[in-house]
C-alpha positions, 0 to 999 in steps of 0.5 A: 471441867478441864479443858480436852487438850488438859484431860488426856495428855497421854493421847495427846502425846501419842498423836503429836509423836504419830504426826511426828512419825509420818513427817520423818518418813515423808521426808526420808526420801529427800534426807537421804538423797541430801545425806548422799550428797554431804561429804561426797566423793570420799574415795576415788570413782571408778569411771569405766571406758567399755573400749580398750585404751588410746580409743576415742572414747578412752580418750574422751574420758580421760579428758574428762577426769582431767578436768574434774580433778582440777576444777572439783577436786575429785579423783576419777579413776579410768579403768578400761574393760573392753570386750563383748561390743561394750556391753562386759563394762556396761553390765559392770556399772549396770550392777554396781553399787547405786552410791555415784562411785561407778560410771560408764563411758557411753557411745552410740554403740550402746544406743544400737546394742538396746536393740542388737543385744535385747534381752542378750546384753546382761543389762537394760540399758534404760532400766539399769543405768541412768544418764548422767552426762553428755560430752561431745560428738564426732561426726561420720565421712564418707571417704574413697580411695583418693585414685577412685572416680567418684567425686561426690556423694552424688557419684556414689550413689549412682555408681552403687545403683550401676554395679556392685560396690563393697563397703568397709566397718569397724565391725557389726553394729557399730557406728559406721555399719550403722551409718552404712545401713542408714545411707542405703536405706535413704538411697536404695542402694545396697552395698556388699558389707565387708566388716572388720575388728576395728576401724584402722583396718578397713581404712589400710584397706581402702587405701590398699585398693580393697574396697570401694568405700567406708562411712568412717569415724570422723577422726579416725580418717582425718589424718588419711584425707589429710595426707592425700590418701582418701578423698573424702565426699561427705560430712554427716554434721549439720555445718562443714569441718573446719578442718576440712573446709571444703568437705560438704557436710551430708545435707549440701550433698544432697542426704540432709537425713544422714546426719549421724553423730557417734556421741559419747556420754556418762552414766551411772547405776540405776537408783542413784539419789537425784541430788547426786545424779544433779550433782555428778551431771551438773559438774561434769557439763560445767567442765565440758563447758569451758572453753579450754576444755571445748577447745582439747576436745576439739582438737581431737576431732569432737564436737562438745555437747555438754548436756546434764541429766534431763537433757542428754537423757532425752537425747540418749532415748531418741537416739535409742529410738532412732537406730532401733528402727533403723536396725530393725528395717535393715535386718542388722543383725549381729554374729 
């Protein structure tokens, strides 16, 4: 009698080339994330700033390309698409291609907008995008009219509580609205909100005399304090600006949970292999962790946070969370 293994070689054959099968389709998945990864980027990547150009942001971004083109070799292309509060360019990378060519330039407008734009923004910011990256941060301050009688954080809040006040934004919903709802939120108080289309117009304004106060983008009121025609009260970082040394960050004021940070980062189509997202996240957090590039950043007003895709994930979903409930509390709403 011949062996079993000798008498049917024809199902033998056909169950090796079975087990065959099911082992190449197990590891499909993992070669096609590899194959995504080969020879990749073969053509320039299109790296969309939802602002429009010389904007913080834009800025930030550019720096970025920069620094990927020497330290990579790869060829980041910014294309600013500007309009409906970031979310036209949001929802462009949102239905791009999920092949690493398409990122979006993200701030903590988009953390507001899950919740200010939900269902109306043409995207889900966590199911059709994924985190890529995250860059730096800029700080909010707290500025008055340099000829204003508050000299405090302290100050303000009573004189808020003592008579009306107005405080000037960049706009609905956007990081010093939201700073401004968070403050009054924690004091109690309320301030009559006067927004604007953009932050150079309400700080011409509190120069002018116009208004009381504005929880300001850090670099964009900078160069006022410095001139002598804001006096600014308060910082929202957890340590004081070396640039403005004797500026008390929020928690020596008094407000330790006013700490906000308008962060910027990258992210890209929903779908895109693992091994790329590693890829694209882990070159861009090697860049912004050189010191050279840590230094232009802070030249510019920004805090470096280089994080790769798990970590600014993680943090993109608590700030997600955080100003959801912060929105919903104090009824912001958008025109």
């Amino acid at each position: 009698m011949r062996n079993d293994r000798h008498a049917c070689p024809d199902a033998q054959r056909r169950k090796t080339l079975g087990l065959l099968g099911a082992g190449a389709l197990a590891l499909a998945p993992l070669t096609r994330g590899l194959a995504a990864t080969q020879g990749w980027p073969q053509r320039p990547i299109s790296y969309i700033v939802p602002f429009s150009p010389g904007g913080l942001t834009d800025v930030a971004a550019r720096q970025v390309s920069q620094a990927l083109a020497t330290g990579e070799g790869w060829n980041v292309v910014v294309e600013n698409k500007p309009g409906g509060s970031a979310n036209i360019g949001a929802s462009l990378v949102a239905r791009a291609n999920a092949d690493g060519y398409s990122w979006l330039a993200i701030t903590m407008t988009h953390a507001a907008n899950a919740t200010l734009f939900a269902g109306k923004a043409g995207y889900d910011l966590k199911k059709d995008l994924v985190p890529l990256a995250g860059l730096a941060s800029s700080a909010m301050m707290v500025v008055v009219n340099a000829k204003s009688p508050i000299r405090s954080l302290a100050e303000l809040t009573a004189a808020a509580k003592a008579k009306s006040l107005s405080a000037g934004s960049s706009g609905n919903g956007t990081p010093p609205h939201l700073t401004l709802a968070l403050y009054q939120k924690l004091t109690g108080t309320s301030l009559l909100h006067v927004p604007y289309k953009g932050g150079a117009p309400s700080l011409t304004d509190l120069i002018g005399g116009q208004l009381d106060v504005i929880f300001s983008n850090y670099p964009e009121s900078l160069p006022h304090v410095k001139s002598g025609a804001l006096r600014a009260l308060a910082i929202s970082t957890k340590e004081r600006s070396p640039d403005l040394p004797d500026v008390p960050t929020v928690g020596e004021a008094g407000l330790p949970d006013l700490i906000v940070e308008n962060f910027t980062g990258v992210l890209g189509p929903a779908g895109m292999p693992d091994e790329l997202v590693l890829r694209i996240g882990g070159a861009i957090e090697k860049q912004v962790s050189q010191p050279a590039m840590q230094q232009s950043l802070q030249r510019l007003g920004f805090i470096p946070r280089p994080r790769g895709p798990v970590a600014f994930k993680q943090y993109l979903d608590s700030e997600v969370d955080r100003w959801g409930k912060i929105i919903r509390e104090a009824k912001i709403q958008v025109g």
